[in-house]
Backbone as a printed PyTorch tensor [residue, N CA C, xyz], in Angstrom:
tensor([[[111.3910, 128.8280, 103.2590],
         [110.1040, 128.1680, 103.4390],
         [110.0370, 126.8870, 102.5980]],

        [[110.7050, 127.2290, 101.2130],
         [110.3710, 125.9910, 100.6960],
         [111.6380, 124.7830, 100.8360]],

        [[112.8610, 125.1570, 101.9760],
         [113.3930, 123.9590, 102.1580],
         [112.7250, 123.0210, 103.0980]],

        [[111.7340, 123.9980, 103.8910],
         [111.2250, 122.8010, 105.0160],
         [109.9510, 122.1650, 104.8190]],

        [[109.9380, 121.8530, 103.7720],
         [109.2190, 121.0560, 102.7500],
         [110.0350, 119.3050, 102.3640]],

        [[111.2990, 120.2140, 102.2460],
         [111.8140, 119.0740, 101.9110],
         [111.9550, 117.6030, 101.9930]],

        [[112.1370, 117.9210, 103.5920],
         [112.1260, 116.8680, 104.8360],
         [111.1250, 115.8940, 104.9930]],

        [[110.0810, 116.5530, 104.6490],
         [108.5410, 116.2200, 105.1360],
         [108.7570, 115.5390, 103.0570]],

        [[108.6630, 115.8230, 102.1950],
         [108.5620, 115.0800, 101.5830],
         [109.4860, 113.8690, 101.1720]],

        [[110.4340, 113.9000, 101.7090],
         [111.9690, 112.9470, 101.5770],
         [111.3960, 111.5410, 102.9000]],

        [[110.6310, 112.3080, 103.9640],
         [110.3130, 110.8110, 104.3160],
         [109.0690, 110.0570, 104.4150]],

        [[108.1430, 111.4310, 103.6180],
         [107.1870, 110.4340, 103.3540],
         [106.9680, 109.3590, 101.8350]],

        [[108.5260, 109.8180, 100.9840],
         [108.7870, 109.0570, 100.0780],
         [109.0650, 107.8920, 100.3780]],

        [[110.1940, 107.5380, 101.5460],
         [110.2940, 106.4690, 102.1420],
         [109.6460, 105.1560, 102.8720]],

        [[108.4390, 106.3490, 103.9240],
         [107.5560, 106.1150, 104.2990],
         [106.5230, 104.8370, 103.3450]],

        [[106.2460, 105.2610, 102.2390],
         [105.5110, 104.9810, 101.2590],
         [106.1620, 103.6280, 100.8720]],

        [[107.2140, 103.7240, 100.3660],
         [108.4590, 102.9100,  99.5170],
         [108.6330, 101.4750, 100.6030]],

        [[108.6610, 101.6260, 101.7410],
         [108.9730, 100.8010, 103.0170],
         [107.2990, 100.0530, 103.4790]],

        [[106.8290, 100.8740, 103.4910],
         [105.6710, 100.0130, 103.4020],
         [104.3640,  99.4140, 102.7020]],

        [[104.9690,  99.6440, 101.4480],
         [104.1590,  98.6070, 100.5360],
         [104.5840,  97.4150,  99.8430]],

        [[104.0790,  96.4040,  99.4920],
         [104.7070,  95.2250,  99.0870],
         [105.6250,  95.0690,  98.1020]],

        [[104.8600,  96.0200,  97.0150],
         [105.2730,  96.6080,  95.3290],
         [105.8350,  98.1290,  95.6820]],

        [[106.8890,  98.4350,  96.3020],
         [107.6080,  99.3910,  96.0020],
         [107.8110, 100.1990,  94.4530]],

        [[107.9910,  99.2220,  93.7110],
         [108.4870,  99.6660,  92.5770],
         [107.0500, 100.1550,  91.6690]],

        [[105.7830,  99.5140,  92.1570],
         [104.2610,  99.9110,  91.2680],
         [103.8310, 101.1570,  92.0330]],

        [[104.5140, 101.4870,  93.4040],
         [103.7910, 102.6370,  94.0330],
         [104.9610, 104.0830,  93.1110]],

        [[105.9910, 103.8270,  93.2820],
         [107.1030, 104.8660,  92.5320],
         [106.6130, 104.8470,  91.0590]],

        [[106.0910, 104.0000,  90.5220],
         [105.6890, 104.0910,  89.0890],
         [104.7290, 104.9300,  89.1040]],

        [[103.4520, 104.2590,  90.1160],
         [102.1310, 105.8730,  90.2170],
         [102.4720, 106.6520,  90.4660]],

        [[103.6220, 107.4000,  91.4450],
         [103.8720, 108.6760,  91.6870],
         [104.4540, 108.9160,  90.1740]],

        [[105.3480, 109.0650,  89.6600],
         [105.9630, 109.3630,  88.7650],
         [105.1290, 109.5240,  87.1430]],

        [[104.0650, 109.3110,  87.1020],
         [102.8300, 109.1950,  86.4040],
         [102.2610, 108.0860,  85.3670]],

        [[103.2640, 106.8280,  85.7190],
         [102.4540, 105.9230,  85.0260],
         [101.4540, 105.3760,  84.9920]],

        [[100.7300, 104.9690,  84.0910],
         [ 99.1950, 105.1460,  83.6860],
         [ 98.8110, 103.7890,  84.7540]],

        [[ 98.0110, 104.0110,  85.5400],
         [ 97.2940, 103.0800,  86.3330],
         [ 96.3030, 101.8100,  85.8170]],

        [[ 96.6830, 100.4100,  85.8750],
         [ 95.5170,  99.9100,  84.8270],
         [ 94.3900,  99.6240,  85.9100]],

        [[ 93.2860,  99.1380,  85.2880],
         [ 91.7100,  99.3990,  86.0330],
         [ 92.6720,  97.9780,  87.2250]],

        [[ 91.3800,  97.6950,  88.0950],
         [ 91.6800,  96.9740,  89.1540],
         [ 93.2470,  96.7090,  89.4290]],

        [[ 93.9350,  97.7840,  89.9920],
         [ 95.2900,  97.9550,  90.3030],
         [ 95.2890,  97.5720,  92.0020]],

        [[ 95.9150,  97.0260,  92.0810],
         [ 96.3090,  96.8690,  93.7670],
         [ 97.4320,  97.0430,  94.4700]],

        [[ 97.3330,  97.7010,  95.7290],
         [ 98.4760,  97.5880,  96.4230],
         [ 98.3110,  97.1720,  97.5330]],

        [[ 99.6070,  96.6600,  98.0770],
         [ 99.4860,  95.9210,  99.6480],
         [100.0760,  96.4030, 100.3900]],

        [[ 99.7400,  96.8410, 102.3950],
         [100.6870,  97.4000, 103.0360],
         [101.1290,  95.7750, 103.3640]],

        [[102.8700,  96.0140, 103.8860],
         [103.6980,  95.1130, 104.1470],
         [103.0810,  94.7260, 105.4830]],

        [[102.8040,  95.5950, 106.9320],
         [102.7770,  95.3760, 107.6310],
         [101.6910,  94.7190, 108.2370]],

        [[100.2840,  94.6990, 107.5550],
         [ 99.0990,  94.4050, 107.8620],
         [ 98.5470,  93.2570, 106.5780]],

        [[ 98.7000,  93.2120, 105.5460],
         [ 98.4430,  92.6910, 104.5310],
         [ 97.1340,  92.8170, 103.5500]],

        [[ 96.8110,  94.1890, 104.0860],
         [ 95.5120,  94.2070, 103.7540],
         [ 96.0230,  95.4540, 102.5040]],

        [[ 94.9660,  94.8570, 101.5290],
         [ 95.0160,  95.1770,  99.9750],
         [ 93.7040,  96.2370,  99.5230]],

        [[ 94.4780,  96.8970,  98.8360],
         [ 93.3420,  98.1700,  98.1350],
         [ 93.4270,  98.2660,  96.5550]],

        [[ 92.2510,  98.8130,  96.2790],
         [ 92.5420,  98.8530,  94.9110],
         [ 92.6860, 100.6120,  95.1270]],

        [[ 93.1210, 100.4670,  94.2010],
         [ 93.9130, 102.3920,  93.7530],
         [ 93.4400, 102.6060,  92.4800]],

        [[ 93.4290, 103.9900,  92.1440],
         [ 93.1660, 104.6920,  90.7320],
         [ 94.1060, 105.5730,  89.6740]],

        [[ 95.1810, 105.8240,  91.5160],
         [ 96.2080, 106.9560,  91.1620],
         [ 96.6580, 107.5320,  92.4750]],

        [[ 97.2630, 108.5440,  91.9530],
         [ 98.3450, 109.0000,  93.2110],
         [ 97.0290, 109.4000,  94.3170]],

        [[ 96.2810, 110.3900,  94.0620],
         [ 95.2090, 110.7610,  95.3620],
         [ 95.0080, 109.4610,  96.1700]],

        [[ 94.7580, 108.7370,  95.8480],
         [ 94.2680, 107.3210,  96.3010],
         [ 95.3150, 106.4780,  97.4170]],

        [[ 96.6840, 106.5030,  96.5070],
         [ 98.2700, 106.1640,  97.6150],
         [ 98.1430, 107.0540,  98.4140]],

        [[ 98.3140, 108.6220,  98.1770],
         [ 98.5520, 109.2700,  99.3000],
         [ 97.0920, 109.4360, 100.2880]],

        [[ 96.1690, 108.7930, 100.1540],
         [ 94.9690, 109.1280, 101.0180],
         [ 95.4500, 107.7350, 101.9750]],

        [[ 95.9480, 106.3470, 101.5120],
         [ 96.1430, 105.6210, 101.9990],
         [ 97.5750, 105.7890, 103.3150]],

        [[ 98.4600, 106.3820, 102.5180],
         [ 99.2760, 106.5560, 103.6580],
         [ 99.2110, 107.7860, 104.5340]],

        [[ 98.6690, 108.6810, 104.2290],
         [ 97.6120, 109.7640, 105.5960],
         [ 96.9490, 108.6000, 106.5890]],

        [[ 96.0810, 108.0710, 105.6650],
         [ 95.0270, 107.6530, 106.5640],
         [ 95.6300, 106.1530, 107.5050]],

        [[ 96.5190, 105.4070, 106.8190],
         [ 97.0520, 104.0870, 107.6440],
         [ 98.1650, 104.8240, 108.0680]],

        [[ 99.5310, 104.6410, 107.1830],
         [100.3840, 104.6620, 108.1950],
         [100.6870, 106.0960, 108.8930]],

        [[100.2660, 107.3860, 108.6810],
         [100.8670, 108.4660, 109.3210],
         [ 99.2840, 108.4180, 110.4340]],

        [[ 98.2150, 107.6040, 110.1020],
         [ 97.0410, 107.8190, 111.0890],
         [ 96.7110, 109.2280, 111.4720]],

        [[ 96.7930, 110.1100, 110.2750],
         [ 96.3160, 111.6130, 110.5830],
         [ 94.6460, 111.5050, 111.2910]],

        [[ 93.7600, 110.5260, 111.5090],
         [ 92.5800, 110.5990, 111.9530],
         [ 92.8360, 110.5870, 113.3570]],

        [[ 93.6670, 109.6890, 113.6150],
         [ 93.9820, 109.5230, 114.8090],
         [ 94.8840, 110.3370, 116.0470]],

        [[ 95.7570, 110.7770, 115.1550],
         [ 96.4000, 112.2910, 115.3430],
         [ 96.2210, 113.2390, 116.0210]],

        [[ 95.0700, 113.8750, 114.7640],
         [ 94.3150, 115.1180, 114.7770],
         [ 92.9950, 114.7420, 114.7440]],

        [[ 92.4910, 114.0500, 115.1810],
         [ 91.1940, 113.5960, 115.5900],
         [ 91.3920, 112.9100, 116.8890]],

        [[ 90.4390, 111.2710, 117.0340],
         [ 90.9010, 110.4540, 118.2670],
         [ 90.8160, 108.9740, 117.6980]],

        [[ 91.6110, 108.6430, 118.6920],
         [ 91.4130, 106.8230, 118.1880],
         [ 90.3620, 106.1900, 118.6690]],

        [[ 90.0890, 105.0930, 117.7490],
         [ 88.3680, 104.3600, 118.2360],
         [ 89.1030, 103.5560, 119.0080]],

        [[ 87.7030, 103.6590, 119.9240],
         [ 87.5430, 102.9260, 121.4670],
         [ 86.3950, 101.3000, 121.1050]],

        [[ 87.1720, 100.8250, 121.9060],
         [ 86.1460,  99.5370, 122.1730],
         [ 84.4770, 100.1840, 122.7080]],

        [[ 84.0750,  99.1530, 121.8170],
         [ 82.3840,  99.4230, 121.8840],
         [ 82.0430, 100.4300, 121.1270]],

        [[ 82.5790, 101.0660, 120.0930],
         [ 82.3300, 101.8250, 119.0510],
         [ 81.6730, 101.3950, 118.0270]],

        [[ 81.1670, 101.9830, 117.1460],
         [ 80.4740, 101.8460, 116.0070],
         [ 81.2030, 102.5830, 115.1280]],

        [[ 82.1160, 102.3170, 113.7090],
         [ 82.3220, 103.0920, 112.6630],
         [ 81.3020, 103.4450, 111.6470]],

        [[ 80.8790, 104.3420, 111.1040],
         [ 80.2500, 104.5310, 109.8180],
         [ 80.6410, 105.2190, 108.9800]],

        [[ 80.9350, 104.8860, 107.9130],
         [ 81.6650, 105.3500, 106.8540],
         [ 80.2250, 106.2870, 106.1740]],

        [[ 80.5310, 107.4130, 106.0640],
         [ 79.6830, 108.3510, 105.0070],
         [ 80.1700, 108.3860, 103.5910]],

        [[ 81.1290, 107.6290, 102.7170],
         [ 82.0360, 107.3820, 101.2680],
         [ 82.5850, 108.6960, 101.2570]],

        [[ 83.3080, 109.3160, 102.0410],
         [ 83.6680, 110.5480, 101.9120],
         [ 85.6320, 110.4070, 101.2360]],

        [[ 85.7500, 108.9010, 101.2310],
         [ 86.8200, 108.6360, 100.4190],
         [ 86.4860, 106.9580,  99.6020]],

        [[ 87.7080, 106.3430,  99.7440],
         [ 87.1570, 104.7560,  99.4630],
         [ 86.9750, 104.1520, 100.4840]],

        [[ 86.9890, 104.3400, 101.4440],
         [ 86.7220, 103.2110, 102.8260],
         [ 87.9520, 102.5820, 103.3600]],

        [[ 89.0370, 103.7820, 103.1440],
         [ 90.5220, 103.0750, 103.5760],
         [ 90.3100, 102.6200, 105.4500]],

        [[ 90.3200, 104.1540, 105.7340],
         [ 89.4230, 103.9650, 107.5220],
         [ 89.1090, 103.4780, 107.7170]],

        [[ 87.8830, 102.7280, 107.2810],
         [ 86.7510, 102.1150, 107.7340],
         [ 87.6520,  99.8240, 107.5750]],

        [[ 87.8520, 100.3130, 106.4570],
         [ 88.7640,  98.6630, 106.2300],
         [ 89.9880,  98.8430, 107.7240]],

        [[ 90.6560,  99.9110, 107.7030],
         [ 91.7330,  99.8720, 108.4390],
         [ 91.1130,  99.4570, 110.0200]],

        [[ 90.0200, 100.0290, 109.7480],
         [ 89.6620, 100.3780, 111.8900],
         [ 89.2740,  98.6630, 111.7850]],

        [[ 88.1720,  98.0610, 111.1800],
         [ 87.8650,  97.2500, 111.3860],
         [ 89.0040,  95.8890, 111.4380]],

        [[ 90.4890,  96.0130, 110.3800],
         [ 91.0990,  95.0020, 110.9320],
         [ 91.7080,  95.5650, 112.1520]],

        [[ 91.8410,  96.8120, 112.4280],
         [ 93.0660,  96.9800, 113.5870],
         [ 92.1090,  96.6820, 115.1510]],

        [[ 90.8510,  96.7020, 114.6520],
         [ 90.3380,  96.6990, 116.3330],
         [ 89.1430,  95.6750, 116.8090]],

        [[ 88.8150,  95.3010, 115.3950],
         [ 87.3390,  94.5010, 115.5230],
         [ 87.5750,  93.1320, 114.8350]],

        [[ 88.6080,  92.9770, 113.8590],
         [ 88.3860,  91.5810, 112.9830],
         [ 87.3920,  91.5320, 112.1900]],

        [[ 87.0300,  92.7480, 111.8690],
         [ 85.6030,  92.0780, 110.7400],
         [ 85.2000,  93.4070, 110.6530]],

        [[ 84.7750,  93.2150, 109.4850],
         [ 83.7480,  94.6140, 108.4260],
         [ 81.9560,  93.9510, 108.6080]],

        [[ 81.5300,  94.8940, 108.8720],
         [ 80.0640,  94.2880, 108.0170],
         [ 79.3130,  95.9060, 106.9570]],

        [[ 79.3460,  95.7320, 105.9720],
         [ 79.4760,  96.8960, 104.7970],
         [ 77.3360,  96.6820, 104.6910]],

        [[ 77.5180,  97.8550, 104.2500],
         [ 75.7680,  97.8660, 104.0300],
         [ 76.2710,  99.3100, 102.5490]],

        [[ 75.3880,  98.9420, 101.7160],
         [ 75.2600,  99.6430, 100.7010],
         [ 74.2900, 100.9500, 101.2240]],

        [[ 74.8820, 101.8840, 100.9090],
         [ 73.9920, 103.4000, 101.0160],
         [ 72.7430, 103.2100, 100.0350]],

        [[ 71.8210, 103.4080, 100.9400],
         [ 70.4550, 103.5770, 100.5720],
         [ 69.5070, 102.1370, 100.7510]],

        [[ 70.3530, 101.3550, 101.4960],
         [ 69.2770,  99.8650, 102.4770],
         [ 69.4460,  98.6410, 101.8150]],

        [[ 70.5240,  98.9710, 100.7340],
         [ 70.5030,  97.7580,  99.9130],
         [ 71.3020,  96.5720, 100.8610]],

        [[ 71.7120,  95.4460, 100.6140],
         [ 72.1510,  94.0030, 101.4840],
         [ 73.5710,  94.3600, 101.4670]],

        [[ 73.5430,  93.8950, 102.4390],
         [ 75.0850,  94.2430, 103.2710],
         [ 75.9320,  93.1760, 102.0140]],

        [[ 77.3640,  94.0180, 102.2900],
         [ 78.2820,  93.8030, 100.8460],
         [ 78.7400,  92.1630, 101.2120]]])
């Protein structure tokens, strides 16, 4: 049981490693070096930049962009959709859908405050 683990983690090491700009700052967070405040990483393929805190944060990013587990095991957004983010992470989704399908974010602060 626990070799077929292996696999699944050997390429989502790669996975990871191949598509970020800073290879070498994403292997540093896994491995546990201390994250400094406003840390960023970039995917190679899209160019769009996040700030991170730590490993939860990389691996929520590559679930959510490049393996597209929403999309997966959920469905992909359709033209004429509306996204709304409930902050149920950092807004990787919500940044991702809007460059991959719309060109543009428009962010509104929870609770009516002026759009970001």
């Amino acid at each position: 049981m626990l070799l077929r683990r292996y696999p699944f983690y050997l390429f989502s090491i790669y996975t990871l490693l191949s598509s970020m700009r800073t290879p070498l700052q994403v292997a540093g967070i896994f491995l546990g070096a201390k994250v400094p405040p406003n840390t960023h990483i970039e995917l190679s393929q899209t160019g769009l930049k996040f700030m991170v805190h730590g490993k939860i944060d990389v691996r929520s990013l590559k679930e959510t962009l490049l393996d597209r587990f929403y999309e997966r095991f959920g469905c992909a957004v359709q033209d004429g959709w509306s996204v709304v983010d409930n902050c149920g992470g950092f807004g990787e989704y919500t940044i991702f859908t809007a460059n991959d399908h719309f060109g543009y974010l428009r962010a509104q602060r929870s609770g009516g405050g002026q759009p970001a």
